[in-house]
C-alpha positions as CSV (number, residue, x, y, z in Angstrom):
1,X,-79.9,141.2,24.1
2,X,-77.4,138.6,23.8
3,X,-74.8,139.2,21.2
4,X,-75.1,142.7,21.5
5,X,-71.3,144.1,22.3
6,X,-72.5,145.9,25.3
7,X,-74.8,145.9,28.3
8,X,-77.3,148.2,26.8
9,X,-77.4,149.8,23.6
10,X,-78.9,152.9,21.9
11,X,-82.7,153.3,21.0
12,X,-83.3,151.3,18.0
13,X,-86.4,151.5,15.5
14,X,-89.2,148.6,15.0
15,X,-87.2,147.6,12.0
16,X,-83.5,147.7,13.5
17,X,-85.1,145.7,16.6
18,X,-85.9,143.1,14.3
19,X,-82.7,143.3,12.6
20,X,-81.0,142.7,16.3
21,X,-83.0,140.3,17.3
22,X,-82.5,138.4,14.4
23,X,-78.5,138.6,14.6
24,X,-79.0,137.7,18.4
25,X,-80.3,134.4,16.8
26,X,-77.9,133.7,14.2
27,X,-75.0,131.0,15.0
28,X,-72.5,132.8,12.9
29,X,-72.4,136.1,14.7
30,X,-70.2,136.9,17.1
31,X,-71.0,140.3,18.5
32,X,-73.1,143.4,17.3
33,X,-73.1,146.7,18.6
34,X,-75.9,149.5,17.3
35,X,-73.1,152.2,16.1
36,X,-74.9,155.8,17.9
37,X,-75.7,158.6,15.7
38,X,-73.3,161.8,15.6
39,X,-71.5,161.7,19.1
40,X,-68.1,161.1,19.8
41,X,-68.4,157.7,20.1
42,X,-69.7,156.8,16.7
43,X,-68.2,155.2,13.8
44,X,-68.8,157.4,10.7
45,X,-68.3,156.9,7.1
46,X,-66.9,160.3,6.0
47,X,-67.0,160.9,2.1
48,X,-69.2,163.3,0.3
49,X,-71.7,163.0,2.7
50,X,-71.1,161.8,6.4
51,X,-72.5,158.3,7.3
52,X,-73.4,156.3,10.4
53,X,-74.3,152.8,9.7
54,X,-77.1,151.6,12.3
55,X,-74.9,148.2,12.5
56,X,-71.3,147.2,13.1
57,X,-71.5,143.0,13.2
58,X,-68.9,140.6,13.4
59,X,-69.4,137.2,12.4
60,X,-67.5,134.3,13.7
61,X,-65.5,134.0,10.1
62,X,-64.0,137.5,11.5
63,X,-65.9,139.6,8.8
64,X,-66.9,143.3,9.8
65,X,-70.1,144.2,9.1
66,X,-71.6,147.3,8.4
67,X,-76.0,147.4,8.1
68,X,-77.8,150.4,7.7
69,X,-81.6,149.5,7.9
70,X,-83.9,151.9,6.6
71,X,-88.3,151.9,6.0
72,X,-89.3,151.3,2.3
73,X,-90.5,155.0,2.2
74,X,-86.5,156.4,2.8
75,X,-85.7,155.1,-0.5
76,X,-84.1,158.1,-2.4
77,X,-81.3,160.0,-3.5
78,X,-80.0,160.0,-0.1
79,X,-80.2,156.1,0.6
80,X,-78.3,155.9,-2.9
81,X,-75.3,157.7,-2.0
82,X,-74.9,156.0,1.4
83,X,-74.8,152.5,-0.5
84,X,-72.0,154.1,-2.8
85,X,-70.3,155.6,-0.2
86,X,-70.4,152.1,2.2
87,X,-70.0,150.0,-1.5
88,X,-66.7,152.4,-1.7
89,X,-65.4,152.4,2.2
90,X,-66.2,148.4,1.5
91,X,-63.8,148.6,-1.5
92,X,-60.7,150.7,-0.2
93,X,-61.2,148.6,3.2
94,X,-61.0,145.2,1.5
95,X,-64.0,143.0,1.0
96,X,-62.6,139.7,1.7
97,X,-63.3,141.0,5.3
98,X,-65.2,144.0,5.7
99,X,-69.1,144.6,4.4
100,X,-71.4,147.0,3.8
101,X,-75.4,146.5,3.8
102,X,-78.5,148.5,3.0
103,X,-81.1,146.5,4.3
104,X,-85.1,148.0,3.5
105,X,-88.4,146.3,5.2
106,X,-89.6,145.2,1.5
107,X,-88.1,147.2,-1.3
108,X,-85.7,145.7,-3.9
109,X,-83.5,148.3,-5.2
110,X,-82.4,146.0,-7.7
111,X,-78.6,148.0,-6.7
112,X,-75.4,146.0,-5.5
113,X,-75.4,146.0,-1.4
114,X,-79.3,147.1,-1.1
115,X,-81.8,143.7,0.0
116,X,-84.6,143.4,1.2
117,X,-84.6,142.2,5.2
118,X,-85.8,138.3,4.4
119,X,-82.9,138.5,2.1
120,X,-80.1,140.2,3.7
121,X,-81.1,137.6,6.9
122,X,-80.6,134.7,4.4
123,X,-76.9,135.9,3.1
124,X,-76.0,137.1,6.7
125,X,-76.6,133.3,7.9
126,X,-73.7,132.7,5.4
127,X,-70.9,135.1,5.9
């Protein structure tokens, strides 16, 4: 895919597909790269539970970008303390420049950095 940070990338879900193709589409992104699960290679939000964002983005306003994507039926506890510890790494990084995302097929959380995919693909047009 076009965008994507290297020549191939990892296996991706229906759902993170359509989060890459969509980013492949967006004017404002410069490169995205699907971060690999739990190999040496990975980018992993260590805190009280270890984390590996399905996304790393970065948009053409030099923003970092972290998306984890996940089907309406993994909302629980689990999901929940990701987006605190993403909200926190967000935080301590500095979010003038670096993001974190939760981004479910239709749920609404109603909790800061969780969206639905038609929303998160509306405020990722804009960063």
């Amino acid at each position: 895919m076009s965008k994507s940070l290297y020549q191939t990338e990892g296996k991706m879900d229906g759902l993170e597909y359509k989060m890459a193709l969509a980013m492949t589409n967006m004017d404002n992104i410069r490169w995205w790269h699907r971060n690999p699960e739990r190999n040496k290679f990975s980018f992993c939000l260590n805190g009280f539970r270890n984390h590996y964002p399905d996304f790393i983005v970065r948009t053409t306003s030099g923003k970092i970008i972290l998306i984890e994507t996940k089907g309406d039926q993994l909302e629980n506890a689990e999901s929940r303390e990701k987006i605190r510890l993403g909200r926190a790494w967000q935080d301590a990084a500095g979010k003038q420049a670096y993001r974190y995302y939760m981004v479910f097929q239709n749920k609404d959380l109603q909790m800061e950095g969780a969206y639905r995919f038609d929303e998160f693909l509306t405020l990722l047009r804009e960063l």
